[in-house]
N, C-alpha and C positions, 0 to 999 in steps of 0.2 A: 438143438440148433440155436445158434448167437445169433436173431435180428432187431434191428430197428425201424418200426414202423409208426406213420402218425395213423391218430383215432378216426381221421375223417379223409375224405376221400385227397387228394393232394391238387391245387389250383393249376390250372393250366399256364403254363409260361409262355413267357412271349418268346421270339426268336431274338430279340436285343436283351432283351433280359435272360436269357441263358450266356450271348457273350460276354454280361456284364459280370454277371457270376462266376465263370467262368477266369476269366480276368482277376476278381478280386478274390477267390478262392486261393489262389498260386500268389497274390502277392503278397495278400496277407499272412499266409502258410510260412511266406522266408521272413519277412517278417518278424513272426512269433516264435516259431521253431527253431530254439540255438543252432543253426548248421557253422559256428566260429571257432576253429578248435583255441583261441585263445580264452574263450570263453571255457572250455572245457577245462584246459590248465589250468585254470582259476577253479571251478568245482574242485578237483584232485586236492588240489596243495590245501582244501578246507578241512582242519581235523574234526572231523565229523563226531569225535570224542570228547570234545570239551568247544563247544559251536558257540560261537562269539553272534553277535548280533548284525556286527558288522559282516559275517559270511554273510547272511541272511539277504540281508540288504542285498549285497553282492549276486544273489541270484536273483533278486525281484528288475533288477538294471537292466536287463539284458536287452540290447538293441541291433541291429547289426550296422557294425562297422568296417569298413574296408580300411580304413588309413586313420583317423587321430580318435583319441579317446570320447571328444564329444558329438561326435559325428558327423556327418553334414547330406544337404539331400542331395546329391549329388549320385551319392548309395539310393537314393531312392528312387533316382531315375533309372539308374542300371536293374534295380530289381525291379523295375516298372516295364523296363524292355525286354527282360527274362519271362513275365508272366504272361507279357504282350504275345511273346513266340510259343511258351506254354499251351497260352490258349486258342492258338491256332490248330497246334498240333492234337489237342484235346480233342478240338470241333471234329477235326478230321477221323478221329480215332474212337469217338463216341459210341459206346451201346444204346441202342432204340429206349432202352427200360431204365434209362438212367431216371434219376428222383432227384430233383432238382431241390424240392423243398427241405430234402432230407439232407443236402451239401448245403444249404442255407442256415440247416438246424445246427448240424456240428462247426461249420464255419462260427456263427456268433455265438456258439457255446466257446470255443476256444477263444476268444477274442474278449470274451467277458472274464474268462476267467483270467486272462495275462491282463485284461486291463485291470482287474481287483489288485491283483497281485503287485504290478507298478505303483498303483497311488498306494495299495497301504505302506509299501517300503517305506516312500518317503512320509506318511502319514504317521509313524511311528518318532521317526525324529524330530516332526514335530510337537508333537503330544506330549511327546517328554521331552521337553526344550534343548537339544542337541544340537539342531542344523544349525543354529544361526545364536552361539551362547552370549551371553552379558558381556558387551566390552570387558576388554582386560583394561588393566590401568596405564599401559602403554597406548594402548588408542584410547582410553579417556584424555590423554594428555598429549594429544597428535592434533595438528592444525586439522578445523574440517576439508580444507584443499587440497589437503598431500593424500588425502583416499583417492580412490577411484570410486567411478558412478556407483557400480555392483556392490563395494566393502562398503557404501553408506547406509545403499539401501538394507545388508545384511545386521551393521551394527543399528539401527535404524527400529529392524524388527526383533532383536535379541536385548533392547532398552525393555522391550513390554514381552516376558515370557509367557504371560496368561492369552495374550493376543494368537500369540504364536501355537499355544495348545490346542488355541479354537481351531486355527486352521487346521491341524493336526487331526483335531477331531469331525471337522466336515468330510477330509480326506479318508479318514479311516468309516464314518456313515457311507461315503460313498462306495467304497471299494467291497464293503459289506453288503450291500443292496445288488452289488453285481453277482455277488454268488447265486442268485437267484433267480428263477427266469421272470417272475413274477412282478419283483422290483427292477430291473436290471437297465427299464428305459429312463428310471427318476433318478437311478446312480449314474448312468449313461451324461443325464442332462445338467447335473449337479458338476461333473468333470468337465464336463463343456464350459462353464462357466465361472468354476473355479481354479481348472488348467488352464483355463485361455487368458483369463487375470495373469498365472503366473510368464505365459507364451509373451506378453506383451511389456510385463514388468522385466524380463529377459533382453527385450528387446531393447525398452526403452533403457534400461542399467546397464546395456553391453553384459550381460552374463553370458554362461559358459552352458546353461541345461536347455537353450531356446528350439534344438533340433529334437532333442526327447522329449519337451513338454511338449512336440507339435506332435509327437510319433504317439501321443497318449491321446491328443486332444483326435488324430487321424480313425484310433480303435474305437472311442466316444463317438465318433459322427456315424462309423458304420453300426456299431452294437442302436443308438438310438435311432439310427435309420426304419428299424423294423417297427416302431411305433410311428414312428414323426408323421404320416397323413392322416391316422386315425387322429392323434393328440391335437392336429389342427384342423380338420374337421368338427370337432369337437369346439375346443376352445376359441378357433377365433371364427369360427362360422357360425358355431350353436349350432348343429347337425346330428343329429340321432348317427350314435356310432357302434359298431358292431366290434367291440373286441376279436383278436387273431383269437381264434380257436383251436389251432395248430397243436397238437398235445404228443409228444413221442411214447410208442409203448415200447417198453425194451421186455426182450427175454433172453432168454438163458443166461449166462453170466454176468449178463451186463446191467441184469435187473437188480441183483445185489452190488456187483462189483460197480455202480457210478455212484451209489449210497457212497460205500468203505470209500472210494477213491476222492469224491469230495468232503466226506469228515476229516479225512486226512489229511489234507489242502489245506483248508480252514482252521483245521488244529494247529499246521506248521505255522501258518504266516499268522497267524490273528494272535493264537494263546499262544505257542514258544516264543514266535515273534518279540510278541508283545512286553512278555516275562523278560526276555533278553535284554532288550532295551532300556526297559525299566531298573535292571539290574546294571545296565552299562552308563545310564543316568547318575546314578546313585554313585561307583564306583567307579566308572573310567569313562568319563565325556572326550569323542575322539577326537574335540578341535584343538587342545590345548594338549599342553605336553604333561604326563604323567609323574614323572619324576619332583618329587620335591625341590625346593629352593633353599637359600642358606634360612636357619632359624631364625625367625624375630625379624628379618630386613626386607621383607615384602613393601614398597611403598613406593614414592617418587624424591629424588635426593637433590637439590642443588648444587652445582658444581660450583664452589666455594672460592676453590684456586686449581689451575691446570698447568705443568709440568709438563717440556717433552724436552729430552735430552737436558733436563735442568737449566732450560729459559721456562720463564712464569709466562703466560701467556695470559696478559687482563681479556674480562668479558667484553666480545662483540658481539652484534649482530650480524655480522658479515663473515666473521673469521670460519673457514672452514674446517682447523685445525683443532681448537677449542670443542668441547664439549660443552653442552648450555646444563642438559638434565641427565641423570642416569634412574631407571625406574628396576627395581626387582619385583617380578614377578611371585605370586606364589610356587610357583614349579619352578625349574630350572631354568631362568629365562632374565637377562640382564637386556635392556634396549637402551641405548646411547642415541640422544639429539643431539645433532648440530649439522652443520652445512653440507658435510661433506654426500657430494649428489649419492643417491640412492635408486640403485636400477629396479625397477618392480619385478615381484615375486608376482605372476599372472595368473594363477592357475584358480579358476573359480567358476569351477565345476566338484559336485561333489563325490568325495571319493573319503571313506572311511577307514585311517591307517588304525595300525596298532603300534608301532615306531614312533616313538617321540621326535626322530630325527625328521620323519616324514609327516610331520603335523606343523603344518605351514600356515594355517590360518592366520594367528597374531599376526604375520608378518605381509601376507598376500593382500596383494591393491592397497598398500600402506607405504608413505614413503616419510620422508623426515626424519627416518631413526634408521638404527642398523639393530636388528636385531639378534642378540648370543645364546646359542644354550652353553649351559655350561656343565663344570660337575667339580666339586668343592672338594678340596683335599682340608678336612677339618684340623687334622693333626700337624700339618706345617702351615694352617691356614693361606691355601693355594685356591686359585678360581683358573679355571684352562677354557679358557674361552673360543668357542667356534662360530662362525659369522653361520647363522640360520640358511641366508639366504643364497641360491644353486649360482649363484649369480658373483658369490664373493668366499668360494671354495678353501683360496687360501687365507684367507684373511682372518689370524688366530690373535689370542694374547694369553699370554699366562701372565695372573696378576698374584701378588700377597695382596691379604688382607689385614687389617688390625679395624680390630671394634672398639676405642677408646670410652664408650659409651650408645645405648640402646638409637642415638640419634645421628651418630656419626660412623661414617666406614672410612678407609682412610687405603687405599689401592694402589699399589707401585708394583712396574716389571717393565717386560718389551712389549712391542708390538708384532704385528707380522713383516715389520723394514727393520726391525732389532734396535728399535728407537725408544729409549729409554723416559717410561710415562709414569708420572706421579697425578694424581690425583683428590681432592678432599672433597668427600661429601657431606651434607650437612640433609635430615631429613626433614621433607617442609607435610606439617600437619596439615594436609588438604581434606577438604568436607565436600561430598560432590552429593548433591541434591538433588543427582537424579537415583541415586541409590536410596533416598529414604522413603521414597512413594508418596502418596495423594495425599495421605493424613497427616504424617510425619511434618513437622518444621523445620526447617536449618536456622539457628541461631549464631549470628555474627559478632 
């Protein structure tokens, strides 16, 4: 026979303390428990034969949502009102012999273990400096005004990659400490402190993840609920305090099978996790587009002289038409300054493409530049340029190129009005001294 029972006798519950149980039993359960079949469409389409990191990721996310990707609580007053009628119906429909301490057990067993699993997700890309990479040198060379609050604070924390490990690595101590019952109220409180940093830095940035850091910071209040009067009893009274004694004895299957089923948890997200990432660091960081760029013309160029339909068009500051700079990336990524207004690319929340066309970062909460992927016809020396941003769909150029020299490119074709555009770049040797670090000098 399969049961679970604790070692000691079980404490008597109050009557408001079973509704409250009761209550948060059902809400946390919708909650935790994918019931989103979009969510599930998303598991299927993951080829479970060759598991990218970013699947991975993609299951530790799961929140539930009724309507936009980064959710809102809105969801969580309807699932508020569901568990509210839940636990009416519960009370009504109760057994005498229910074990209340034993719904308490497996509740913040489940809630420890989804909240492990959340913070290592993102605790992974930060460790190995993913979430938030080293400016590109199009936003090295972007006014700091034309960002948004969010793209500051992110390029901000992608300047100091080691900073960003740490976090990384608090997240991943902490998420660790939750597999545990032992440790689970010091990971508990470490989330609390370290997601509520991010809940407010959310806040204060206008970001996109402020509904999921609370829906982490929400399973941290109730996982460390279960210590919280002993811990201050203790600490801030000095009070002789008696540790929960509460111990579950499992038999028949379950005495083996919660071993096998939490190695296996802990295997998937910590070591493959881990391995994934690390391997996705090294070979395909998902902010930045993957594809290559022309050889040797990575940098930032000065627009020399500007051409359109064969009027020269001298340098303004005002001119909307001109171009001021054009910057190649090392990937496949050409971004052009100048006036012409620039509708923001919004999206900043995180979401881990494998699409180059769908890695929006460079361009997202950045304005001032328009940014191109492109793809290089080396043999008639062709550039077929597409506006990055979902915002400026049609807006193409096919350009020739000629390299009369490793310093100069030299760009003519149409635009997307079939307006005939010459252009001369000239490339300017810039030294940026936040690339050399602490010890390093820049010589001028």
């Amino acid at each position: 026979m399969t049961t679970i029972k604790s070692d000691q006798s079980s404490p008597e519950w109050k009557g408001y303390e079973k509704i409250a149980l009761r209550f948060f039993f059902i809400y946390f359960i919708l909650q935790t428990i994918p019931l989103d079949w979009k969510y599930y469409k998303g598991i299927f389409a993951i080829n479970w034969f060759n598991l990218k990191y970013g699947d991975i990721f993609f299951i530790t996310r799961y929140f539930p949502s009724f309507g936009s990707a980064t959710g809102s609580f809105i969801d969580w007053i309807i699932i508020a009102i569901i568990a509210a009628i839940g636990a009416v119906i519960w009370a009504k429909k109760e057994k005498p012999d229910t074990d209340y301490s034993i719904l308490y057990y497996w509740l913040r067993t489940i809630l420890r273990y989804r909240l492990a699993i959340g913070i290592i997700g993102y605790g992974f890309i930060k460790f190995f400096p993913l979430q938030a990479p080293f400016p590109s040198i199009s936003n090295l060379n972007t006014g700091y005004g034309y960002f948004t609050d969010w793209k500051i604070f992110s390029l901000s924390l992608g300047v100091v990659p080691g900073y960003e490990s740490f976090l990384g690595g608090v997240e991943l101590l902490a998420g660790i400490l939750l597999f545990f019952r032992r440790t689970a109220s010091i990971g508990a409180f470490i989330i609390l402190v370290f997601t509520g940093n991010v809940f407010i830095s959310n806040l204060a940035y206008e970001g996109g993840e402020y509904v999921y850091s609370f829906y982490l910071i929400s399973l941290a209040i109730f996982v460390l609920a279960y210590d919280a009067r002993r811990i201050y009893n203790l600490i801030s009274l000095g009070k002789p305090t008696v540790p929960n004694l509460f111990k579950p004895i499992f038999s028949g299957w379950l005495k083996n099978g919660r071993i096998v089923l939490k190695t296996a948890v802990i295997f998937f997200f910590v070591f493959v996790y881990g391995f994934k990432t690390y391997k996705g660091y090294k070979n395909d960081p998902y902010q930045f587009p993957k594809a290559k760029g022309l050889k040797g013309a990575s940098g930032i160029y000065n627009v020399s002289e500007f051409k359109l339909n064969g009027k020269v068009f001298p340098y303004s500051a005002t001119d909307s038409t001109r171009w001021k700079d054009v910057v190649f990336e090392k990937w496949a990524t050409i971004s052009i300054r100048s006036n012409r207004p620039v509708i923001l690319e919004s999206s900043n929340y995180e979401q881990i493409s494998y699409k180059d066309k769908d890695r929006n970062y460079e361009l997202a909460g950045s304005g001032g530049r328009h940014y191109y992927s492109y793809k290089a016809d080396t043999v008639n020396h062709l550039l077929l340029l597409q506006n990055k941003n979902s915002n400026y769909k049609n807006d193409k150029l096919i350009l020739r190129y000629i390299r009369p020299d490793s310093a100069t490119i030299i760009l003519s074709g149409v635009n997307n009005s079939k307006d005939s555009v010459y252009v001369l770049l000239n490339k300017i040797d810039k030294k940026y001294p936040i690339k050399l670090g602490r010890r390093n000098r820049l010589k001028l």
